[in-house]
KELUMPA-788468 format. One record per residue (C-alpha): residue in three letters; x, y, z. Coordinates in steps of 0.05 Angstrom, whole numbers, padded with zeros to 5 digits, always signed. Each point is the difference from the previous one (the first is absolute). Last residue first. Layout:
BEGIN
alaXYZ/...
This chain:
BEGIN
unk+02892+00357+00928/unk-00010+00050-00056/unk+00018+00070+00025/unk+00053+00017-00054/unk-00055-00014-00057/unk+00025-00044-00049/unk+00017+00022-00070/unk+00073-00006-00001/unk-00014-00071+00030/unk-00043-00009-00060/unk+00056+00020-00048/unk+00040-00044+00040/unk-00038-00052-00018/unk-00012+00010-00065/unk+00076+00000-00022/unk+00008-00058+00055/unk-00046-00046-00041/unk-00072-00012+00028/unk-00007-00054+00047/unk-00061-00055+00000/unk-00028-00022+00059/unk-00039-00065-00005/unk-00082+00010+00009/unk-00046-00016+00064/unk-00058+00032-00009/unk-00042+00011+00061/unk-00071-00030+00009/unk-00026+00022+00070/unk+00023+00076+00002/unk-00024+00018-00069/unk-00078-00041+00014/unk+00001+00015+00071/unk+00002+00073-00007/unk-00047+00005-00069/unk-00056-00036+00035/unk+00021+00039+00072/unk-00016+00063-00047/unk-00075-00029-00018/unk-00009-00013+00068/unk+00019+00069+00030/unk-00034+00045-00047/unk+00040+00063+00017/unk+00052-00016-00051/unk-00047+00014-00053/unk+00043-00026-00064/unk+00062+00030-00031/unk+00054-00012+00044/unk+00052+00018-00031/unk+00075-00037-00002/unk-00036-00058-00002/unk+00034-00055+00039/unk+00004-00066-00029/unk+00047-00034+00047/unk+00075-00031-00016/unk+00033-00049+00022/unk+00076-00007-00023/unk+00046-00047-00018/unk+00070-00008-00017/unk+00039+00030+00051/unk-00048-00024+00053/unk-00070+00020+00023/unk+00011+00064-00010/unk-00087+00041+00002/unk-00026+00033-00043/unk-00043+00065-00012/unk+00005+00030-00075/unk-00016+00067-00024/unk-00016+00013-00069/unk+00031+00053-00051/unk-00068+00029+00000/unk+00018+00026+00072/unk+00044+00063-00036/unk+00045-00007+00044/unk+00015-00074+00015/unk-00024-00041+00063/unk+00045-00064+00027/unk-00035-00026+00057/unk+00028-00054+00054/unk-00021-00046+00056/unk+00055-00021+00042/unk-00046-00016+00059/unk-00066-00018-00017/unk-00058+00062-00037/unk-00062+00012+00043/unk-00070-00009+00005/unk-00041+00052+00039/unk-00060+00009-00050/unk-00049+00028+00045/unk+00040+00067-00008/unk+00001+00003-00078/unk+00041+00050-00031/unk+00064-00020+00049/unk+00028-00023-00057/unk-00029-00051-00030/unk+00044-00054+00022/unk+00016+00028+00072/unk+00076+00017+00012/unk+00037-00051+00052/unk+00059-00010-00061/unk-00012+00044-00041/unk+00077+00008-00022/unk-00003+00056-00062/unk+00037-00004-00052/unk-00010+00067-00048/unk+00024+00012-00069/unk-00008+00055-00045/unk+00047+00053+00033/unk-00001+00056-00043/unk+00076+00032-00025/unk-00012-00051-00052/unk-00050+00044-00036/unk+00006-00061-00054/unk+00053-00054+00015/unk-00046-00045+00033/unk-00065+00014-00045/unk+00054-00027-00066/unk+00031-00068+00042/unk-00065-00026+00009/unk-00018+00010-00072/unk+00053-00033-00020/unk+00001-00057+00055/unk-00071-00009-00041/unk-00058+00020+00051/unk-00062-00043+00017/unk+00026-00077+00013/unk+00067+00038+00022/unk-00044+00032+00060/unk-00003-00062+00046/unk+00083-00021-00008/unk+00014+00074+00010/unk-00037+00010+00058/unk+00035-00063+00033/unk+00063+00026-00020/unk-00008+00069+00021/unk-00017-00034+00070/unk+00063-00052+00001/unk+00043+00065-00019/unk-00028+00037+00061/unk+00014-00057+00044/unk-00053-00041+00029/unk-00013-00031+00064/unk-00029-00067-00008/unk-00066-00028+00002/unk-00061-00036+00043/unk-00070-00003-00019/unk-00036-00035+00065/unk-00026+00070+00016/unk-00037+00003-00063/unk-00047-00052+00028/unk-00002+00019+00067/unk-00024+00071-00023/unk-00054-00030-00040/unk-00025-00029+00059/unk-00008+00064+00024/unk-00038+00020-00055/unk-00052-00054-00006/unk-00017+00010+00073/unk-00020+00071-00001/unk-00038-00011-00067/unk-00042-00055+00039/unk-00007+00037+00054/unk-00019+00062-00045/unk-00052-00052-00033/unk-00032-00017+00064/unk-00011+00073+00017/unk-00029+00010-00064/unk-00062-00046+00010/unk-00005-00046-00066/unk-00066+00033-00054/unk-00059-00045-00014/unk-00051+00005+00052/unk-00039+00057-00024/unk+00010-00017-00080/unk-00047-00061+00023/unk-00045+00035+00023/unk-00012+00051-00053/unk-00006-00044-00052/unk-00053-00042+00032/unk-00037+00066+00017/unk-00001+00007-00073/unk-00024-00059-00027/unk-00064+00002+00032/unk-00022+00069-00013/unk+00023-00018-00071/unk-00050-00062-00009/unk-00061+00044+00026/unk+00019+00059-00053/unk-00006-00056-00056/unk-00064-00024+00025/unk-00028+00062+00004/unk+00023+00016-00073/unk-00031-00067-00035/unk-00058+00024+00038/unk-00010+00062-00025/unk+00022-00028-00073/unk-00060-00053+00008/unk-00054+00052+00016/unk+00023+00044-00057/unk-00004-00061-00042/unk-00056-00021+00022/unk-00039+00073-00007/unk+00023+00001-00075/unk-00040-00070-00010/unk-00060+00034+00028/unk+00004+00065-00038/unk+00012-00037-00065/unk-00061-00050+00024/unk-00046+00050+00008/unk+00021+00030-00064/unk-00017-00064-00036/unk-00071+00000+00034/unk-00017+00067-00014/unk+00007-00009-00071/unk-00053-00059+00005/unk-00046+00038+00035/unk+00000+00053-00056/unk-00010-00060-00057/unk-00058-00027+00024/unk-00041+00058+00019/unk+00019+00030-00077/unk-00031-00067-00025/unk-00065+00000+00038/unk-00005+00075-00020/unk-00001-00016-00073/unk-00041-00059-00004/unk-00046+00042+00042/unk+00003+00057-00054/unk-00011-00049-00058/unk-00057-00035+00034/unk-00041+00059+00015/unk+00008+00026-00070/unk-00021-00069-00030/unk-00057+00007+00038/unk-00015+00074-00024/unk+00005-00027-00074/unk-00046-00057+00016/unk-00055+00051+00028/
């Protein structure tokens, strides 16, 4: 009888302590799965809120990029204006009539900064049945050549260019303004950039024919200059 007591007891001990251990168990995985669910919940609507805040920026970018850009007929006034203004301005450049040996002086006293009288002297006399040297009057021609027709600046009155063959020689466009001066403007001999946009040309316009050099003539020694005479095409002038 005591020995099938005690029997009884140990297997209720037994099952009293498994019953508290399982729910326990359960417990710690409820909260896992709990806790997991928050997070998921929170991330959700961490990323709601996010897409909220972005529909509302972006129709504020939109609108304002809508009402940002100048009307382009205002601008080709503008432009319109700017250039014949410019034409006033050159206009007011006066200068002499120059001989041929004025011009080969006035390239000469530009290009001696790059060539040695040496050197100079050395292209002249090679191939010299080549003419090399070109003055041209320009006087009335447009600044860029005709290559841009909005551009309609011209050169003033006794407006000259003195052009070599080959080009890389330079080219320079001056104008006499008295024995010992002249004024010279910045002319590329090539222009390089997109001479179909207007406003960016008119830039490089206004800036070479609004800020000409004035610089004292210098005159090459009659050796050279005769050799340059030699040189000089027969329709110069």
């Amino acid at each position: 009888m005591n020995l099938l007591k005690t029997s009884s007891i140990i297997l209720l001990s037994s099952l009293f302590l498994t019953g508290c251990r399982t729910p326990e168990k359960k417990t710690l995985t409820q909260i896992e799965q709990q806790s997991s669910k928050k997070e998921t919940t929170q991330q959700s609507t961490n990323g709601r809120s996010s897409a909220k805040k972005t529909k509302l920026i972006m129709p504020e970018a939109e609108s304002t990029s809508s009402t940002a850009s100048p009307s382009d007929t205002t601008e080709s006034k503008d432009l319109s204006a700017e250039i014949a203004k410019l034409q006033t301005t050159v206009d007011r450049y006066t200068g002499q009539a120059a001989t041929k040996e004025q011009s080969l002086a006035a390239y000469y006293t530009i290009v001696k900064h790059q060539y040695s009288t040496e050197e100079l002297t050395n292209w002249l006399e090679e191939n010299d049945i080549a003419k090399k040297l070109f003055v041209t009057d320009v006087s009335g021609q447009n600044v860029m050549g005709g290559y841009n027709q909005e551009i309609t600046t011209v050169f003033p009155k006794n407006t000259y260019t003195i052009s070599t063959s080959p080009l890389a020689r330079g080219s320079v466009t001056f104008q006499l303004i008295n024995d010992d001066q002249i004024r010279v403007f910045e002319v590329p001999s090539h222009f390089q950039w997109d001479v179909n946009d207007t406003e960016f040309s008119f830039k490089i316009v206004k800036g070479y024919m609004t800020h000409p050099e004035i610089v004292t003539l210098d005159h090459p020694d009659e050796e050279l200059l005769n050799l340059m005479l030699e040189n000089l095409d027969e329709n110069s002038y």
